[in-house]
mmCIF file of the N, C-alpha and C atoms, coordinates in Angstrom:
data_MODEL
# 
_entry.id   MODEL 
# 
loop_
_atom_site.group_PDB 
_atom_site.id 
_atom_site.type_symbol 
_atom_site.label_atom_id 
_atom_site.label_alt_id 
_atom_site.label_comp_id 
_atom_site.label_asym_id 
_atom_site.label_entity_id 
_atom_site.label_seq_id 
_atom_site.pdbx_PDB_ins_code 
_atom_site.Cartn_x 
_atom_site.Cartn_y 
_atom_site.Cartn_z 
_atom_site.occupancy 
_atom_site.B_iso_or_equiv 
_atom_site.pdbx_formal_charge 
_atom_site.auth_seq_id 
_atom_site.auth_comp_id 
_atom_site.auth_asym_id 
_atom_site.auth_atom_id 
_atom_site.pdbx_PDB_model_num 
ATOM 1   N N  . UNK A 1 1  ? 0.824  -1.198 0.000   1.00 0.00 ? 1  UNK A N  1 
ATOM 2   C CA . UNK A 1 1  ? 0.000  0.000  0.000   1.00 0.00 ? 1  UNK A CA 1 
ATOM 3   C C  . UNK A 1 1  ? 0.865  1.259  0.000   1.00 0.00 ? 1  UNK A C  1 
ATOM 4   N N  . UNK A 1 2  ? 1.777  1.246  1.104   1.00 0.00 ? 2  UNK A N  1 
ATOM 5   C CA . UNK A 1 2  ? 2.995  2.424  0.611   1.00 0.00 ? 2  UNK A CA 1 
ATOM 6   C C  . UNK A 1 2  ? 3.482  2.660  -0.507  1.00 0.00 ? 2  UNK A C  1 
ATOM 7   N N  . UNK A 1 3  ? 4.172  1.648  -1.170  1.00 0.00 ? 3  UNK A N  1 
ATOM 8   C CA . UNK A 1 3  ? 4.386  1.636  -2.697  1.00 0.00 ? 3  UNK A CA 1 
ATOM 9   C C  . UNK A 1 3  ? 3.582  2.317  -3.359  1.00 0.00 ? 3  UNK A C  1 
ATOM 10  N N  . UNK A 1 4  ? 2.192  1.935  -3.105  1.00 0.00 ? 4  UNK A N  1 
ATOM 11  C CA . UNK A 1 4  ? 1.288  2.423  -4.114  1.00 0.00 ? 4  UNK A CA 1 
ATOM 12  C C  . UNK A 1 4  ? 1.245  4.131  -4.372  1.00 0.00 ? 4  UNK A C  1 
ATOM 13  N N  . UNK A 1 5  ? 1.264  4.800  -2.586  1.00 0.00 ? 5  UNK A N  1 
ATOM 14  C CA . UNK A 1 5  ? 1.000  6.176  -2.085  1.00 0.00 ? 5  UNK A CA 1 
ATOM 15  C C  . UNK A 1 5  ? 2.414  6.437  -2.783  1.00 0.00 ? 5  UNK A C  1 
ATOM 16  N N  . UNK A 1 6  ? 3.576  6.076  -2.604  1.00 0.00 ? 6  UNK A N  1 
ATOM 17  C CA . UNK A 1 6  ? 4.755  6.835  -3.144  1.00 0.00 ? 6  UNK A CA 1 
ATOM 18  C C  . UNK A 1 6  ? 4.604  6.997  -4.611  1.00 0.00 ? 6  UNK A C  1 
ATOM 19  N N  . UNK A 1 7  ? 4.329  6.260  -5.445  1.00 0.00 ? 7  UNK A N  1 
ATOM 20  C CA . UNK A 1 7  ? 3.940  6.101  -6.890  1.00 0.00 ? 7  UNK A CA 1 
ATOM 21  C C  . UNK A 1 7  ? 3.186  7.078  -7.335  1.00 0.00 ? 7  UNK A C  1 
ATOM 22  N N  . UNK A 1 8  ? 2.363  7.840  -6.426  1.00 0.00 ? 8  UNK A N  1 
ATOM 23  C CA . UNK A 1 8  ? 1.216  7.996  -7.086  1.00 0.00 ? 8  UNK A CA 1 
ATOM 24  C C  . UNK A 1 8  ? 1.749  9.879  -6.761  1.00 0.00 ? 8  UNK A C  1 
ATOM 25  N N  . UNK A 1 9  ? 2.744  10.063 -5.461  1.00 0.00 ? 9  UNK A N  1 
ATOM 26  C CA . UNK A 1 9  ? 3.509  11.379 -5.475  1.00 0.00 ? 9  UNK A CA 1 
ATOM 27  C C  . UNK A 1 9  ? 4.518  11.382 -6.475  1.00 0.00 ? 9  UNK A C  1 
ATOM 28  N N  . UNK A 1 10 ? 5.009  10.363 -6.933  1.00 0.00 ? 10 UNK A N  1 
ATOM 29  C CA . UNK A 1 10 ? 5.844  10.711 -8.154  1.00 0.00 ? 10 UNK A CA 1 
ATOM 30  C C  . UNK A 1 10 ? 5.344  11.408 -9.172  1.00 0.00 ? 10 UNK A C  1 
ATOM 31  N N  . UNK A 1 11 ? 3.941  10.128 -10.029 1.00 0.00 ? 11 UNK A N  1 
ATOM 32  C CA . UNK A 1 11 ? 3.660  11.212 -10.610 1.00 0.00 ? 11 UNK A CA 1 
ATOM 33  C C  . UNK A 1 11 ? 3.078  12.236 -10.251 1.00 0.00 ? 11 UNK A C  1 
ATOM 34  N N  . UNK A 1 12 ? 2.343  13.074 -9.300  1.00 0.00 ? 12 UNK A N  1 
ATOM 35  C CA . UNK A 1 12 ? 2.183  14.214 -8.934  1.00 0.00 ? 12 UNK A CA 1 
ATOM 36  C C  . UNK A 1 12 ? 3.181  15.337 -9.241  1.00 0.00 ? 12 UNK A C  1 
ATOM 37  N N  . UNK A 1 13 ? 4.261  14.890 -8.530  1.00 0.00 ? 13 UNK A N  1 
ATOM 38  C CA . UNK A 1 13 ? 4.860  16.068 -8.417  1.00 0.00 ? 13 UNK A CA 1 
ATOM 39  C C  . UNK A 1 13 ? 6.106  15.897 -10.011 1.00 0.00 ? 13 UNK A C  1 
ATOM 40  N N  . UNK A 1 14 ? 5.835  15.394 -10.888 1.00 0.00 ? 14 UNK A N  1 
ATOM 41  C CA . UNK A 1 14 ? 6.721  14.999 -11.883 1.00 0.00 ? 14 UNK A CA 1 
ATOM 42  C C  . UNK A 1 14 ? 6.436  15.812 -13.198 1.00 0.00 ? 14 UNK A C  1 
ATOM 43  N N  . UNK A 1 15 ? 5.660  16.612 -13.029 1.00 0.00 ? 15 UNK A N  1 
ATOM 44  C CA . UNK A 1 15 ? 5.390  18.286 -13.569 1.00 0.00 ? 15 UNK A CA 1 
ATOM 45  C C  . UNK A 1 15 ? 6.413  18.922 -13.943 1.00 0.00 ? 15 UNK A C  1 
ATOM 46  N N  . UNK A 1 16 ? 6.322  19.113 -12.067 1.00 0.00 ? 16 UNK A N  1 
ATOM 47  C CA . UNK A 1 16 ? 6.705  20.103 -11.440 1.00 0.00 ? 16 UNK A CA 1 
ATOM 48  C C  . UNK A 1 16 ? 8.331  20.528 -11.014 1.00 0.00 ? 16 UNK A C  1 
ATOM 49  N N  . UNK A 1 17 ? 8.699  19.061 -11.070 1.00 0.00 ? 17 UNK A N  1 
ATOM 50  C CA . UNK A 1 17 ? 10.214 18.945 -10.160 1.00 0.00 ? 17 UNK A CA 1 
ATOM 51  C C  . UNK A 1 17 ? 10.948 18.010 -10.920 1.00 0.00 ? 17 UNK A C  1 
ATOM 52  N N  . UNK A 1 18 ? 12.289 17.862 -10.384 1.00 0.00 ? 18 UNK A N  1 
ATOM 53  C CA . UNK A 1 18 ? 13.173 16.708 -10.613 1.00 0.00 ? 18 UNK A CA 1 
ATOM 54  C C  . UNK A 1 18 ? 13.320 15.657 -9.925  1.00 0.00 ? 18 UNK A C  1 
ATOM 55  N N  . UNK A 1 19 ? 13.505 14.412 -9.719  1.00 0.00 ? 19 UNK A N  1 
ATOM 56  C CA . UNK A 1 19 ? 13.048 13.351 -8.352  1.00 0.00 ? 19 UNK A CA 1 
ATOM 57  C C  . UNK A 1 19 ? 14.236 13.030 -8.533  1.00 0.00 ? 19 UNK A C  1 
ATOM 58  N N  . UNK A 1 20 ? 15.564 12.930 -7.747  1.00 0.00 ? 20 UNK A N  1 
ATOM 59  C CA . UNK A 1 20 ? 16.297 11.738 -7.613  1.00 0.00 ? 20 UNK A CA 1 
ATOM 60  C C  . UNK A 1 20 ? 16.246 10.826 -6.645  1.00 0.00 ? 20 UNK A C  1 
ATOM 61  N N  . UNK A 1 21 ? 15.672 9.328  -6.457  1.00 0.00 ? 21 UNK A N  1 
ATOM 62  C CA . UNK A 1 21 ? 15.361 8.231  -5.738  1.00 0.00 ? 21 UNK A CA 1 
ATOM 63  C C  . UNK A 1 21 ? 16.404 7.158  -6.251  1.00 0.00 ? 21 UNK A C  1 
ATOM 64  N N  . UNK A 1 22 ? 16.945 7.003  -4.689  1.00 0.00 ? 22 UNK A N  1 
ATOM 65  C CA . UNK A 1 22 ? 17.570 5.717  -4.724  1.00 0.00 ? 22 UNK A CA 1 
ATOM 66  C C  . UNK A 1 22 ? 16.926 4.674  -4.748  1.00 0.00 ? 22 UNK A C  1 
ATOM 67  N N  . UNK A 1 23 ? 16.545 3.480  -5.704  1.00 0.00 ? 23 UNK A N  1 
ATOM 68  C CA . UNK A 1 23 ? 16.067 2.231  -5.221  1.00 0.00 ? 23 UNK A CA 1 
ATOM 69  C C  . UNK A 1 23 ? 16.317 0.983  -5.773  1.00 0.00 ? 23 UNK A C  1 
ATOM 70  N N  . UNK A 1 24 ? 16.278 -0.132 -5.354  1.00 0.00 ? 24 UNK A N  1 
ATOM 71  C CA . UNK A 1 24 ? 16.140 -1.094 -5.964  1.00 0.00 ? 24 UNK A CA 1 
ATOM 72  C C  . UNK A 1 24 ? 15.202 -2.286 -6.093  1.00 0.00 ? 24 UNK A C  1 
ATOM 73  N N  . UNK A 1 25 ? 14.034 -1.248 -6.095  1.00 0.00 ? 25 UNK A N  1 
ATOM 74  C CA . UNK A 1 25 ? 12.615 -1.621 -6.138  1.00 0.00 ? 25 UNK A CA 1 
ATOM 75  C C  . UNK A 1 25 ? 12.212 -1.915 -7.644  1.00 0.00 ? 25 UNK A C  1 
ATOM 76  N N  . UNK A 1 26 ? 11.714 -2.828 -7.847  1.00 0.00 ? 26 UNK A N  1 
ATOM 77  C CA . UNK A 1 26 ? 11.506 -2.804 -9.427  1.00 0.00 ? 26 UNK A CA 1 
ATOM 78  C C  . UNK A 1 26 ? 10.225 -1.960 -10.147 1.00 0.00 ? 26 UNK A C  1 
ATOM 79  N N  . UNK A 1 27 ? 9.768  -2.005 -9.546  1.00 0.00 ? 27 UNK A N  1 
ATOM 80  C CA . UNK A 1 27 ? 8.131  -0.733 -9.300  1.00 0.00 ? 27 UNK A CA 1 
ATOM 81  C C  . UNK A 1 27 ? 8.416  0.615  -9.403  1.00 0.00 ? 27 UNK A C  1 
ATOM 82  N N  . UNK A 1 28 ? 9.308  0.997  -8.291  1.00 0.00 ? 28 UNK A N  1 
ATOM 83  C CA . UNK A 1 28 ? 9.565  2.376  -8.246  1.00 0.00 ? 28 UNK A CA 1 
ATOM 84  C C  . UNK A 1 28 ? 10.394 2.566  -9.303  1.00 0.00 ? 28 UNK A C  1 
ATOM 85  N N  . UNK A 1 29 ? 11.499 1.442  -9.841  1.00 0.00 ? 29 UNK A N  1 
ATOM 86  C CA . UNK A 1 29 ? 12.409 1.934  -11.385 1.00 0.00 ? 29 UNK A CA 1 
ATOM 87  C C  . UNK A 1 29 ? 11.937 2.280  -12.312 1.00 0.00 ? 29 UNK A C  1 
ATOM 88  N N  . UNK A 1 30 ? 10.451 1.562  -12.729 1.00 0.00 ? 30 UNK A N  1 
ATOM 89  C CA . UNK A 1 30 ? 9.776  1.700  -14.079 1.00 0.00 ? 30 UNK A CA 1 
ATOM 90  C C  . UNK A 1 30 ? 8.860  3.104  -13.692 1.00 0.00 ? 30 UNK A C  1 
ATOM 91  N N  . UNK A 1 31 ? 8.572  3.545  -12.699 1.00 0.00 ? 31 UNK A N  1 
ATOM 92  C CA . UNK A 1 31 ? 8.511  4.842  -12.849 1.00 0.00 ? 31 UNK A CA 1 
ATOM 93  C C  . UNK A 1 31 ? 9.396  6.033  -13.465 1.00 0.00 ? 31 UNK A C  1 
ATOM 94  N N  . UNK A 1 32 ? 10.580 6.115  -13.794 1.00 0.00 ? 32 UNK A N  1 
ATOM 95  C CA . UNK A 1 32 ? 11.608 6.263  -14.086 1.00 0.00 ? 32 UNK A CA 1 
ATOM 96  C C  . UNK A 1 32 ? 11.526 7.214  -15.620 1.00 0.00 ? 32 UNK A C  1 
ATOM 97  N N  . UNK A 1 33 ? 11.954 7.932  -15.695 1.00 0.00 ? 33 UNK A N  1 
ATOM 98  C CA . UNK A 1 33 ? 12.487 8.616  -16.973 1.00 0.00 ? 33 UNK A CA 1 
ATOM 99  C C  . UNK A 1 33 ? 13.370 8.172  -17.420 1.00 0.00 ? 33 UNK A C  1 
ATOM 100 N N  . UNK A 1 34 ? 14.840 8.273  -16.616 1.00 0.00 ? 34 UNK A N  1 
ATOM 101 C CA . UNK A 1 34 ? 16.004 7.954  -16.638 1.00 0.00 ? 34 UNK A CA 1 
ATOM 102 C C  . UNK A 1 34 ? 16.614 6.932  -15.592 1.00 0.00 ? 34 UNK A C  1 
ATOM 103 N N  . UNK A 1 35 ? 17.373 5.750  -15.820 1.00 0.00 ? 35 UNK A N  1 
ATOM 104 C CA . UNK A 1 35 ? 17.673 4.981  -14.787 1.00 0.00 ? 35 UNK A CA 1 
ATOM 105 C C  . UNK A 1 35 ? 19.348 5.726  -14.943 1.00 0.00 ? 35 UNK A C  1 
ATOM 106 N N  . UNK A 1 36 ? 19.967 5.697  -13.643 1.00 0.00 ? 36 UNK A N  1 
ATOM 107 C CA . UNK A 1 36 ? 21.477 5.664  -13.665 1.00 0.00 ? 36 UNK A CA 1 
ATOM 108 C C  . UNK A 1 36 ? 21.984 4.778  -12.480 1.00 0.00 ? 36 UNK A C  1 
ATOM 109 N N  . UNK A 1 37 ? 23.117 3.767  -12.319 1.00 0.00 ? 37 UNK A N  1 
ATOM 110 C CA . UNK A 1 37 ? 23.791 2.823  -12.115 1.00 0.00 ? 37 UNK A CA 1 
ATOM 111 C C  . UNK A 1 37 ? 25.048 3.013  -12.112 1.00 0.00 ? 37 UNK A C  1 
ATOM 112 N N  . UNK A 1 38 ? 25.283 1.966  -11.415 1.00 0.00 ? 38 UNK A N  1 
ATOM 113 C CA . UNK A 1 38 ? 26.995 2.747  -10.626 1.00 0.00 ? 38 UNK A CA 1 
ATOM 114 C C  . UNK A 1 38 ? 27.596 0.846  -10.758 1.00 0.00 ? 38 UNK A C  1 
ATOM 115 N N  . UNK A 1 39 ? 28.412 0.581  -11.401 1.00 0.00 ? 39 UNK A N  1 
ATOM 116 C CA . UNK A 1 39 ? 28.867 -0.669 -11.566 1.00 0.00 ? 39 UNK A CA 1 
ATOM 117 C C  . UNK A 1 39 ? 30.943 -0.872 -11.457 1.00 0.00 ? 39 UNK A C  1 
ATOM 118 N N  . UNK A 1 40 ? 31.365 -2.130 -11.055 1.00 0.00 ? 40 UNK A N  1 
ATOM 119 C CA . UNK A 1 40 ? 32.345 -2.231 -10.614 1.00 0.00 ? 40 UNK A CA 1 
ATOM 120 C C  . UNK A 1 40 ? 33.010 -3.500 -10.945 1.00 0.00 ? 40 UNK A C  1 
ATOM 121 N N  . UNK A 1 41 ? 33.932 -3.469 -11.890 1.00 0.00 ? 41 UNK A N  1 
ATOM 122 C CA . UNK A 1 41 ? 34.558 -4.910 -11.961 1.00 0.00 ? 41 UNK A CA 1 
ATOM 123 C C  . UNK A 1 41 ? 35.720 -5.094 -10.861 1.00 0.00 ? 41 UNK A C  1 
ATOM 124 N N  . UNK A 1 42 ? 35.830 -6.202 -10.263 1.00 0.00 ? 42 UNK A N  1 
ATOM 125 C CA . UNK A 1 42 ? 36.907 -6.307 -9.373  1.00 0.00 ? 42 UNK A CA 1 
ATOM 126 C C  . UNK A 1 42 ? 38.405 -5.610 -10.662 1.00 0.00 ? 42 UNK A C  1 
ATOM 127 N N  . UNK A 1 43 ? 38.951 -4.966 -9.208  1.00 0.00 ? 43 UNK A N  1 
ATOM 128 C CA . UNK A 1 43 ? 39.758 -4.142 -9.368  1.00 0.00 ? 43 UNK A CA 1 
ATOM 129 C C  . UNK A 1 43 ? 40.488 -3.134 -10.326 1.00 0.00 ? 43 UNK A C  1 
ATOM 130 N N  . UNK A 1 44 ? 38.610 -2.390 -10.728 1.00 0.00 ? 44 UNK A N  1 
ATOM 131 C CA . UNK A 1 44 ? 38.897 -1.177 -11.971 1.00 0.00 ? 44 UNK A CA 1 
ATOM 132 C C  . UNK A 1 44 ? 37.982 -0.550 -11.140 1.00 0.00 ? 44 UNK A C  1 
ATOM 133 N N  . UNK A 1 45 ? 37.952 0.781  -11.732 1.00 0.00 ? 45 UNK A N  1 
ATOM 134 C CA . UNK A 1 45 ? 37.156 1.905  -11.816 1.00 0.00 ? 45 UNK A CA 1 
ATOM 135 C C  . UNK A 1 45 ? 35.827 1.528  -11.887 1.00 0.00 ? 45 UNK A C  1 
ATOM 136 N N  . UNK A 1 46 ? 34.917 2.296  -10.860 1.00 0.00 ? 46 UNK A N  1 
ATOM 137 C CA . UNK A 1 46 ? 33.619 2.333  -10.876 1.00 0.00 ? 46 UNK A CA 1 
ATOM 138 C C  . UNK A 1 46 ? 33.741 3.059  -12.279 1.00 0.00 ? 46 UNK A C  1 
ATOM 139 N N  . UNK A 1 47 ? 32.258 2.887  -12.732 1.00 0.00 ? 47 UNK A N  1 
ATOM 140 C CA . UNK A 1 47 ? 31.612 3.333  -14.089 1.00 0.00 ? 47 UNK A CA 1 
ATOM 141 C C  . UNK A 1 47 ? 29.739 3.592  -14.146 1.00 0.00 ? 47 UNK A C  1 
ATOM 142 N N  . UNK A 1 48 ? 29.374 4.374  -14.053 1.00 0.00 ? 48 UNK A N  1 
ATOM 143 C CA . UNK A 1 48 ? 27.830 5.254  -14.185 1.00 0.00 ? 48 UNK A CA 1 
ATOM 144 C C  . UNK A 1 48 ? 27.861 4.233  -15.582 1.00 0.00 ? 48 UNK A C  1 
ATOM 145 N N  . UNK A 1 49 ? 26.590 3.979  -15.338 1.00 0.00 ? 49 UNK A N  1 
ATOM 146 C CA . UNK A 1 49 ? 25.737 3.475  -16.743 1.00 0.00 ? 49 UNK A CA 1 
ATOM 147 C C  . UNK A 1 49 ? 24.158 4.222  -16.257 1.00 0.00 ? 49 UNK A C  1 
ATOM 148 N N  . UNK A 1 50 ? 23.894 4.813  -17.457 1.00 0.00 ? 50 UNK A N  1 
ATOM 149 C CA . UNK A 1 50 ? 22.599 6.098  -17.752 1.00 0.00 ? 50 UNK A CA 1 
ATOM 150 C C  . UNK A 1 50 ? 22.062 5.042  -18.623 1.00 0.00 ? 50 UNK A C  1 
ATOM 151 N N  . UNK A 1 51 ? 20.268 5.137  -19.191 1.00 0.00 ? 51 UNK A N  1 
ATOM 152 C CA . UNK A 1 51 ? 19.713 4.384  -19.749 1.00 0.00 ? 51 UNK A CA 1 
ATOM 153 C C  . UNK A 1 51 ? 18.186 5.140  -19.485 1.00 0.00 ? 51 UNK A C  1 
ATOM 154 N N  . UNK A 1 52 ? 18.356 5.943  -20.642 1.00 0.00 ? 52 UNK A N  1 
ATOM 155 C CA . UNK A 1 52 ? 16.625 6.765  -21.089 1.00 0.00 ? 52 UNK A CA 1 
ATOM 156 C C  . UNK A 1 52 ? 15.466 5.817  -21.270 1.00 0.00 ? 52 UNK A C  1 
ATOM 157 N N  . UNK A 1 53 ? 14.645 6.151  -20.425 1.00 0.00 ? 53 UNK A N  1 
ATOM 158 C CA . UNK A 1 53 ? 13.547 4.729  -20.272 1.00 0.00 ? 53 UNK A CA 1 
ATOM 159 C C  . UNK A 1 53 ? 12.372 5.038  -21.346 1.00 0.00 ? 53 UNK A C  1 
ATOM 160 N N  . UNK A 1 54 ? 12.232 6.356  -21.222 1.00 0.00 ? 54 UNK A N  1 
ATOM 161 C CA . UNK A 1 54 ? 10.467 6.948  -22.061 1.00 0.00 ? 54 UNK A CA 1 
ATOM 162 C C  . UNK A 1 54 ? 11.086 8.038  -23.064 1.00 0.00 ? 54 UNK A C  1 
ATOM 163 N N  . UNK A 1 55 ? 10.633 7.830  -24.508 1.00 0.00 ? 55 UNK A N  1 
ATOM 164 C CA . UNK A 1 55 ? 11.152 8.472  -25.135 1.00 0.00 ? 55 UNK A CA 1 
ATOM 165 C C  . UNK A 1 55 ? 10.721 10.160 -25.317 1.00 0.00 ? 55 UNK A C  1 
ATOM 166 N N  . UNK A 1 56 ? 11.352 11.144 -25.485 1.00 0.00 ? 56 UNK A N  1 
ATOM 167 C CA . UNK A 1 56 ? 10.695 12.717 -24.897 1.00 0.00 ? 56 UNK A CA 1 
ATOM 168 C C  . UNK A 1 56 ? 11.046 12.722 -24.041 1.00 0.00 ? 56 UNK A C  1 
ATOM 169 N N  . UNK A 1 57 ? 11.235 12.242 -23.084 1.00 0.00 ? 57 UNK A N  1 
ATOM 170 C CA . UNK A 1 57 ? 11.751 12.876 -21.498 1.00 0.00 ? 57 UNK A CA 1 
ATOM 171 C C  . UNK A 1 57 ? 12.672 13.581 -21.290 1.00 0.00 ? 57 UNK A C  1 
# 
């Protein structure tokens, strides 16, 4: 039921504002415009991976 209430302020306020949410909820991701990800091979450099979800955004 929380899920649901947070979902439903996203889109509300998704007008209006910019949201950055940490999660690894699969629900709250596909709300998402943009996903960004932070990945790590043993012993290199972290690396951001970005990935435009809805096209126009």
């Amino acid at each position: 039921m929380n899920l649901h209430r947070f979902l439903d302020l996203i889109h509300e306020f998704r007008a209006e504002a910019q949201l950055v949410i940490v999660s690894h909820q699969k629900r709250t991701m596909e709300a998402a415009d943009c996903l960004y990800g932070v990945t790590m091979q043993p012993g290199a450099s972290s690396k951001v991976i970005s990935e435009r979800v809805r096209a126009g955004a």
